[in-house]
C-alpha positions as CSV (number, residue, x, y, z in Angstrom):
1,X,10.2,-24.4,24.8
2,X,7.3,-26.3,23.8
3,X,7.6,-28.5,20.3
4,X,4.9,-29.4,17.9
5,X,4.7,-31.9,16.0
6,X,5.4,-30.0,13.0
7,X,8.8,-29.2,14.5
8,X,9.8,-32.2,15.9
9,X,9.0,-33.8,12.6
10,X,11.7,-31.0,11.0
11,X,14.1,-31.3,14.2
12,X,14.2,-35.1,13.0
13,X,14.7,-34.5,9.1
14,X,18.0,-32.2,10.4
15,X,19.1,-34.8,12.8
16,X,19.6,-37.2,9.9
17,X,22.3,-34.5,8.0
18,X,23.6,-33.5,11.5
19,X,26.8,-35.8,10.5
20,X,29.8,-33.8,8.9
21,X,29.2,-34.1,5.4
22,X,31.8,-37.1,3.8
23,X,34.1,-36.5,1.0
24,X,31.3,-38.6,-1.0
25,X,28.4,-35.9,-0.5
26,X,30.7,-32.4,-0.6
27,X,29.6,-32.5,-4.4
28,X,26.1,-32.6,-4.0
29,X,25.6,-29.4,-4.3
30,X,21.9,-28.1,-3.4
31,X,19.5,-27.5,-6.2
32,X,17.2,-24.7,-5.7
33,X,14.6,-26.3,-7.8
34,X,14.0,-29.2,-5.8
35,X,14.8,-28.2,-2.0
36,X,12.6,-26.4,0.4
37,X,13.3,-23.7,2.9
38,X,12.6,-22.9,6.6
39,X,15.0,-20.2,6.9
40,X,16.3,-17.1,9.3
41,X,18.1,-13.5,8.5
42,X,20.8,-13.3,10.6
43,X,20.4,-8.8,10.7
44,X,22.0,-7.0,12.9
45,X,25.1,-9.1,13.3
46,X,28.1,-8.0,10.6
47,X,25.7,-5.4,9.1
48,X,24.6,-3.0,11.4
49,X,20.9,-1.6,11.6
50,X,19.5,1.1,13.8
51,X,15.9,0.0,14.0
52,X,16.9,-4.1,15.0
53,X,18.8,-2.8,18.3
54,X,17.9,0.6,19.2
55,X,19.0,0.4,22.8
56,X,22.3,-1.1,22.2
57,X,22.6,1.5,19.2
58,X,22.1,4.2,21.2
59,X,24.3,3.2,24.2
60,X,27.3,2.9,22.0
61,X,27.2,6.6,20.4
62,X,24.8,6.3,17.8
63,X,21.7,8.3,19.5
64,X,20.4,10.8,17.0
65,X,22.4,8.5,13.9
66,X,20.9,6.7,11.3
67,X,23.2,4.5,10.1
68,X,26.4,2.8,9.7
69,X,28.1,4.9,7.9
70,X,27.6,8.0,10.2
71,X,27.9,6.2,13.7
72,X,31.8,4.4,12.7
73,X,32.3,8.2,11.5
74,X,31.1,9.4,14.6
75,X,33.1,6.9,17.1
76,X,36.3,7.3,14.9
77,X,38.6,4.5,16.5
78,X,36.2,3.2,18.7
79,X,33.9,2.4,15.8
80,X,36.0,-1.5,15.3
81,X,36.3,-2.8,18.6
82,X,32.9,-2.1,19.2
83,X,31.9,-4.0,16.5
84,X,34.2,-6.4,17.0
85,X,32.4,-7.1,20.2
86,X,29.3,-7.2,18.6
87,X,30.3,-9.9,16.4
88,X,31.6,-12.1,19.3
89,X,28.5,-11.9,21.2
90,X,25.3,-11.1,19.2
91,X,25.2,-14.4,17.3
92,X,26.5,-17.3,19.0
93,X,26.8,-21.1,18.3
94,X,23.8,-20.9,21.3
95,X,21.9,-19.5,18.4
96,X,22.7,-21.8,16.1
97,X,21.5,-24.3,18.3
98,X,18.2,-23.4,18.9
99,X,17.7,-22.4,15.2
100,X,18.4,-26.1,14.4
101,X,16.1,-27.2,17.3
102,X,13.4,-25.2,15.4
103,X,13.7,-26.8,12.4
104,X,16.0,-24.0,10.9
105,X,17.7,-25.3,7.5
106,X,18.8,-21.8,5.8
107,X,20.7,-19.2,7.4
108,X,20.7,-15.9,5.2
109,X,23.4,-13.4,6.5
110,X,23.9,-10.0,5.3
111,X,27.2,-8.4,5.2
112,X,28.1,-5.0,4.1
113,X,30.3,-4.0,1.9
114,X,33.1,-3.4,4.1
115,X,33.2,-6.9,5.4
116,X,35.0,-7.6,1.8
117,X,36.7,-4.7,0.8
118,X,37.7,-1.3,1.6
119,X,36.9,1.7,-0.6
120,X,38.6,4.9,0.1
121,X,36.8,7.2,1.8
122,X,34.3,5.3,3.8
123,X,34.6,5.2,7.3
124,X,32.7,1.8,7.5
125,X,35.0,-0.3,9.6
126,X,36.7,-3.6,7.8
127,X,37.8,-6.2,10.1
128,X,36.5,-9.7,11.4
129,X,33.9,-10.1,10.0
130,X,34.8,-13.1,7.6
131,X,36.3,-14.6,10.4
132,X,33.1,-14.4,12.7
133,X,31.2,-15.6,9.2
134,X,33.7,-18.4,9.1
135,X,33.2,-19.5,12.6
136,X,29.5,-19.3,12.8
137,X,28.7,-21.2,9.4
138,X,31.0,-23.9,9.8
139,X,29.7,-25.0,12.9
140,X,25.7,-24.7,11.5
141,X,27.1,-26.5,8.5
142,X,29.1,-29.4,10.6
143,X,26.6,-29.7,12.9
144,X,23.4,-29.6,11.0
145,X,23.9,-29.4,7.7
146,X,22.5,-25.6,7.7
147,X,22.4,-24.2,4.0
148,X,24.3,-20.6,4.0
149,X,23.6,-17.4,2.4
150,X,26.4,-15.0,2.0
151,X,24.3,-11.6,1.8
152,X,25.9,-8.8,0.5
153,X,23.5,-6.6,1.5
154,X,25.3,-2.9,0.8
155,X,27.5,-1.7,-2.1
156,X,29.9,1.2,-2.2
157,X,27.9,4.6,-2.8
158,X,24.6,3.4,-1.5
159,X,22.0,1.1,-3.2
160,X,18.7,2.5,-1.8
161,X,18.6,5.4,0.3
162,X,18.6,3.4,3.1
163,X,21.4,2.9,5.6
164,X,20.7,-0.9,4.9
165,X,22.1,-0.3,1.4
166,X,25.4,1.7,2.4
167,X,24.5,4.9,3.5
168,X,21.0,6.9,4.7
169,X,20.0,9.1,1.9
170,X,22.0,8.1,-0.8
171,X,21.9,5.2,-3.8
172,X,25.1,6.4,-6.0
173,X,26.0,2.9,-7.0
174,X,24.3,3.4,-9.8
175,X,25.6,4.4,-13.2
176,X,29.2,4.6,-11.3
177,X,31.7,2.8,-12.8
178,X,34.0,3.1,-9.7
179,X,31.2,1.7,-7.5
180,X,30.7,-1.1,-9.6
181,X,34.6,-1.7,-9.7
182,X,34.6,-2.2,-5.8
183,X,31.1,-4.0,-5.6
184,X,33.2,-6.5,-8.3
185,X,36.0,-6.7,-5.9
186,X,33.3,-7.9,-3.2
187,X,32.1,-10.4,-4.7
188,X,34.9,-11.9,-5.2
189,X,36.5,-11.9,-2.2
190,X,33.2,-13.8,-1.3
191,X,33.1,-16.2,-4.1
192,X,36.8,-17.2,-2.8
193,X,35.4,-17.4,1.0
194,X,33.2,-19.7,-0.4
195,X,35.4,-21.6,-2.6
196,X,38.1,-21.7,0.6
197,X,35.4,-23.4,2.7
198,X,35.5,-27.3,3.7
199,X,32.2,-27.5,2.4
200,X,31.9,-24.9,-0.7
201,X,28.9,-27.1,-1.8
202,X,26.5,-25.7,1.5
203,X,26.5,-21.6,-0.2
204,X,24.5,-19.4,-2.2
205,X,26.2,-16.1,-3.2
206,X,23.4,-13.1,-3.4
207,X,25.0,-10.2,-4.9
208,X,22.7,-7.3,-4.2
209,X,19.8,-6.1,-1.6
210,X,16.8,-4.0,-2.9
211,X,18.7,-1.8,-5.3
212,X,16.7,1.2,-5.6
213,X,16.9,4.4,-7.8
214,X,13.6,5.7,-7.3
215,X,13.2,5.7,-3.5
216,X,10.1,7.9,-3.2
217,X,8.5,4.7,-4.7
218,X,10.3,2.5,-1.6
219,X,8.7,-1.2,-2.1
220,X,6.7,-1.2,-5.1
221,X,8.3,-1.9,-8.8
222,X,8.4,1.2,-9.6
223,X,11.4,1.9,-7.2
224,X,13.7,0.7,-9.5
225,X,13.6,3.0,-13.0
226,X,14.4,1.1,-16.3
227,X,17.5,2.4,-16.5
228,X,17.9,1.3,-13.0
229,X,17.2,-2.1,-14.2
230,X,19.4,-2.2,-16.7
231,X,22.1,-1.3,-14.8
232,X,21.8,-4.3,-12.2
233,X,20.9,-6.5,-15.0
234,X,24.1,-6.1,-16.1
235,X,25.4,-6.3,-12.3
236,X,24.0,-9.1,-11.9
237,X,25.8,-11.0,-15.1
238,X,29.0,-9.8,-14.2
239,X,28.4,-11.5,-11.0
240,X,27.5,-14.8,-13.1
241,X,30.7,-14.7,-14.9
242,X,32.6,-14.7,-12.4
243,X,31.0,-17.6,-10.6
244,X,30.8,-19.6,-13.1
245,X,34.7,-18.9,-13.5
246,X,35.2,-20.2,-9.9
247,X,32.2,-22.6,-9.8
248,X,29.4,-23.1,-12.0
249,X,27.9,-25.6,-9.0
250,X,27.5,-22.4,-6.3
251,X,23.9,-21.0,-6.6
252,X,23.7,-17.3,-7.0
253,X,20.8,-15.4,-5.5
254,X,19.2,-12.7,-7.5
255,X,17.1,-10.1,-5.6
256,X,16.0,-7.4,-8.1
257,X,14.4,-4.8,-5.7
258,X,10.6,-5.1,-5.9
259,X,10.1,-5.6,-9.7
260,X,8.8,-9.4,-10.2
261,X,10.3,-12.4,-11.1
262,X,8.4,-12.2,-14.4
263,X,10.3,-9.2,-15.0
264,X,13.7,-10.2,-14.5
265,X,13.5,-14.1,-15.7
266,X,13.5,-13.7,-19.7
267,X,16.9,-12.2,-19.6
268,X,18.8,-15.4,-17.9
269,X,19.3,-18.8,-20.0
270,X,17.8,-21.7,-18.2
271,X,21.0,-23.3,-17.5
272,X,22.3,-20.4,-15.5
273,X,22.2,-21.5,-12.0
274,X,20.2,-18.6,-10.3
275,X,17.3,-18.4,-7.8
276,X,15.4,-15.4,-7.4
277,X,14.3,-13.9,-3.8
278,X,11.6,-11.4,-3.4
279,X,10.7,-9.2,-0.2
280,X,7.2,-9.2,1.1
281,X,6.6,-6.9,3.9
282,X,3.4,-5.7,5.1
283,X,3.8,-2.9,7.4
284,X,3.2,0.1,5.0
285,X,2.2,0.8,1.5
286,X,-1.4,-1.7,1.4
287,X,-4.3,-2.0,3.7
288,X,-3.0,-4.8,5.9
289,X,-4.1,-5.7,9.4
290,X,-3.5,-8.5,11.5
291,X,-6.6,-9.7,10.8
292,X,-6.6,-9.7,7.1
293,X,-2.7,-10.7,6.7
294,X,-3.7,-14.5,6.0
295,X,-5.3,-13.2,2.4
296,X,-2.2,-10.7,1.6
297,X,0.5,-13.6,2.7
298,X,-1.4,-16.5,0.2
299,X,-2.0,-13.5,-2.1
300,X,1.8,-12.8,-2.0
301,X,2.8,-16.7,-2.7
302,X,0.5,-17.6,-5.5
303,X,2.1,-14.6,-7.6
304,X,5.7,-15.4,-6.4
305,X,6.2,-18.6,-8.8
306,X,8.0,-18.6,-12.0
307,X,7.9,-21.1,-14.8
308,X,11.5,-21.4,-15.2
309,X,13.4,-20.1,-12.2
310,X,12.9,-20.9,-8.1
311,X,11.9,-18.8,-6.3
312,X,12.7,-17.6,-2.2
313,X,11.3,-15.4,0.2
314,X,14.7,-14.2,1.1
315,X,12.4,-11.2,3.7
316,X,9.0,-10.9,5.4
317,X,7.8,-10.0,8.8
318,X,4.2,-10.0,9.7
319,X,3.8,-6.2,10.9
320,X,0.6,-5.0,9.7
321,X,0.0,-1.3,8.2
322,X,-2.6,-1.0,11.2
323,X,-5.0,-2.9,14.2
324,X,-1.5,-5.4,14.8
325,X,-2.7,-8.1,17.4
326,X,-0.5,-10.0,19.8
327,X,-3.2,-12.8,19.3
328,X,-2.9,-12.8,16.1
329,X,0.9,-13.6,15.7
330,X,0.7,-17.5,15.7
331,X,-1.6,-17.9,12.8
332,X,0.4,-15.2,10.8
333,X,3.2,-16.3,11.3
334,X,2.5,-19.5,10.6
335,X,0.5,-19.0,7.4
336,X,3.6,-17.3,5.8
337,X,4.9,-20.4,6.3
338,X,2.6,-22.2,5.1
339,X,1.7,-20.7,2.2
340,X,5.3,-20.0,1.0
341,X,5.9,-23.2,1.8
342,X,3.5,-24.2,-0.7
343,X,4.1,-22.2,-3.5
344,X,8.0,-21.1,-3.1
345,X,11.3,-22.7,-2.1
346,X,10.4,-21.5,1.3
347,X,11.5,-18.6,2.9
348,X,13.9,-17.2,6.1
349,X,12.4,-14.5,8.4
350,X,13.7,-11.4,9.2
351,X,14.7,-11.8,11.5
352,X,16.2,-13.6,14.1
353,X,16.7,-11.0,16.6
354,X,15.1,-7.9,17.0
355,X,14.4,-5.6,19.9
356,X,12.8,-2.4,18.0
357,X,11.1,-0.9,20.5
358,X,8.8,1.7,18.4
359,X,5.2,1.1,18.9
360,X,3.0,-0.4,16.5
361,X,-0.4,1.0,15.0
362,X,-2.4,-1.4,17.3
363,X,-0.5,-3.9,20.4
364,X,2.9,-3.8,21.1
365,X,6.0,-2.8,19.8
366,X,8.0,-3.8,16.3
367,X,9.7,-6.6,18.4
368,X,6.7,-8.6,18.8
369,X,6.5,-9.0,15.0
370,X,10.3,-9.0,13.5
371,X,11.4,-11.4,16.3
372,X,11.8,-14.8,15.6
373,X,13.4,-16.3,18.4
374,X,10.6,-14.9,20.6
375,X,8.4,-17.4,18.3
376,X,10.8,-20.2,18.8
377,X,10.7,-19.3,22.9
378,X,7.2,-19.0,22.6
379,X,6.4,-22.4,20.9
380,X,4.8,-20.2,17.8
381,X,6.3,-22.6,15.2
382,X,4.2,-24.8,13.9
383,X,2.8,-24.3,9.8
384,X,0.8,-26.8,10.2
385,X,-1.8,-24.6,11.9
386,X,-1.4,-21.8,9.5
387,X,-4.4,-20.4,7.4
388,X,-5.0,-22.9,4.3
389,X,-4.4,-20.7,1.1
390,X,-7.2,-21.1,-1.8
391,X,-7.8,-19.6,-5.2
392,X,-10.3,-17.4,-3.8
393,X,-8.0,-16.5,-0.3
């Protein structure tokens, strides 16, 4: 592995919190304001998707299936201990590791639903997951001082069409009072994992993943209808209340699908403890290549900022639409970086493993652009070198 300066200078900065944190510091609690970013997804790992591992997802019965839902329906009783497996091996402390070698400070984690409560009728499997959760952030939090963001990254009835969101082809969390019951009971069964932990000061809660009632508008604002707004606005201050029941001090993360932040921040008070996270993805939907990424990622982070709320690239990869070059991934990469850097809280890539192995429109395959620990193995890392955003980028 080969370090930059960059890194080491980041690997150095962790070092210092490696300590376990002292009764004196549990209470500093982080303020999203102030603190910067250099962050991984943790995908794949207690929330299953099809594209991030398609050869271990076909080898254990899900060839021809699209999601979790159908492939525990499909295995029946086999569907938990293979997943249990999964969650033993897929993500180790090995990981955490060389995340923290790399400068890693955030770790966002997406769970589904499942991994909180069980609704009747789903066949999406409830077990260890918490545990696993448990295990993995306590030692990046011990170790390093690694900031944690419990995901919930599905809701009962589907929040986007997507398998991502609780089930391919469907987003009937909306306007369902059930649903909502059971996406309540979620979060708090993770605002008391949180609460339960030895260091309940090192999490942000985020609620909700790219909640989308329009999806033949997938990515752009107009995904989400007004109506569909209005129904996660009030999602999202149910969730509120009921942190700031347990613990005004724990950050929640809003993500509001692909609507602004402009759009979302008038309806919060400033003294509710929030920071927003936006998406950026450049794969489909604009006229990105690898060569032009540089202006789309600084274009991206200028607009990102809000006057009164921070702001976090929660998800971005640097896939273009077309003409992706293998030579090219160092300086995108590293622009993102850079740039959101510079005009955000930072960001965490998605993500840190993936092995898609559909081609690109260009060189390669998706994994040579999702994957971040080929970027750490590679010696990628360093923002220094990324593309210098200016007004006119």
């Amino acid at each position: 592995m080969r370090f930059t300066h960059f890194t080491l200078t980041l690997v150095t900065a962790l070092a210092a919190e490696a300590a376990p944190p002292t009764n004196s510091n549990r209470a500093a609690y982080l303020d999203w304001s102030t603190f910067k970013a250099n962050g991984v997804n943790l995908g794949g790992w207690l929330h299953q998707e099809q594209v991030i591992d398609p050869v271990w997802w076909d080898a254990n019965g899900g060839a021809g299936l699209l999601d979790e839902w159908d492939w525990c329906a499909n295995l029946g009783s086999q569907c938990g201990p293979r997943l249990e497996q999964r969650y033993s091996s897929f993500i180790t402390t090995t990981d955490i590791d060389k995340m923290a070698a790399a400068g890693i400070n955030v770790l966002r984690i997406p769970t589904g639903y499942n991994a909180w409560v069980q609704v009747p009728g789903s066949p999406l499997y409830t077990g260890s997951q918490t545990r696993f959760l448990r295990a993995i952030s306590d030692y990046a939090i011990r170790q390093y001082g690694i900031h944690i963001i419990v995901d919930i990254h599905s809701l009962p009835g589907g929040v986007n069409n997507l398998g991502l969101g609780g089930r391919e082809g469907r987003h009937d969390w909306f306007n369902n009072q059930t649903a909502l019951d059971y996406s309540y009971k979620a979060v708090d069964a993770a605002i008391k994992f949180i609460q339960e932990s030895d260091f309940p000061d090192k999490f942000t809660l985020q609620p909700l993943n790219e909640p989308v009632d329009n999806p033949a508008a997938f990515g752009f604002p107009e995904a989400l209808t007004d109506a569909g707004a209005t129904w996660v606005l009030s999602y999202f201050r149910g969730v509120l209340a009921r942190v700031q029941a347990a613990n005004a001090n724990t950050p929640v993360m809003l993500q509001g699908s692909f609507r602004p932040v402009s759009f979302w921040s008038p309806s919060f008070a400033d003294t509710d403890n929030i920071v927003f996270d936006v998406h950026n993805y450049y794969f489909a939907g604009r006229p990105t290549t690898s060569a032009n990424l540089p202006q789309f990622l600084c274009e991206d982070a200028q607009n990102a900022a809000d006057d009164r709320f921070p702001v976090f690239v929660g998800e971005w990869s640097i896939e273009a639409a077309s003409n992706n070059t293998l030579a090219s991934r160092p300086r995108n990469l590293n622009t993102g970086l850079k740039a959101w850097a510079q005009y955000t809280r930072g960001s965490s890539f998605w993500t840190w493993k993936f092995r898609g192995n559909v081609p690109v429109n260009g060189e390669g395959t998706q994994a040579e652009y999702w994957n971040y620990e080929e970027y750490v193995d590679a010696g990628f890392i360093d923002a220094g070198t990324g593309q210098a955003c200016t007004a006119s980028t």
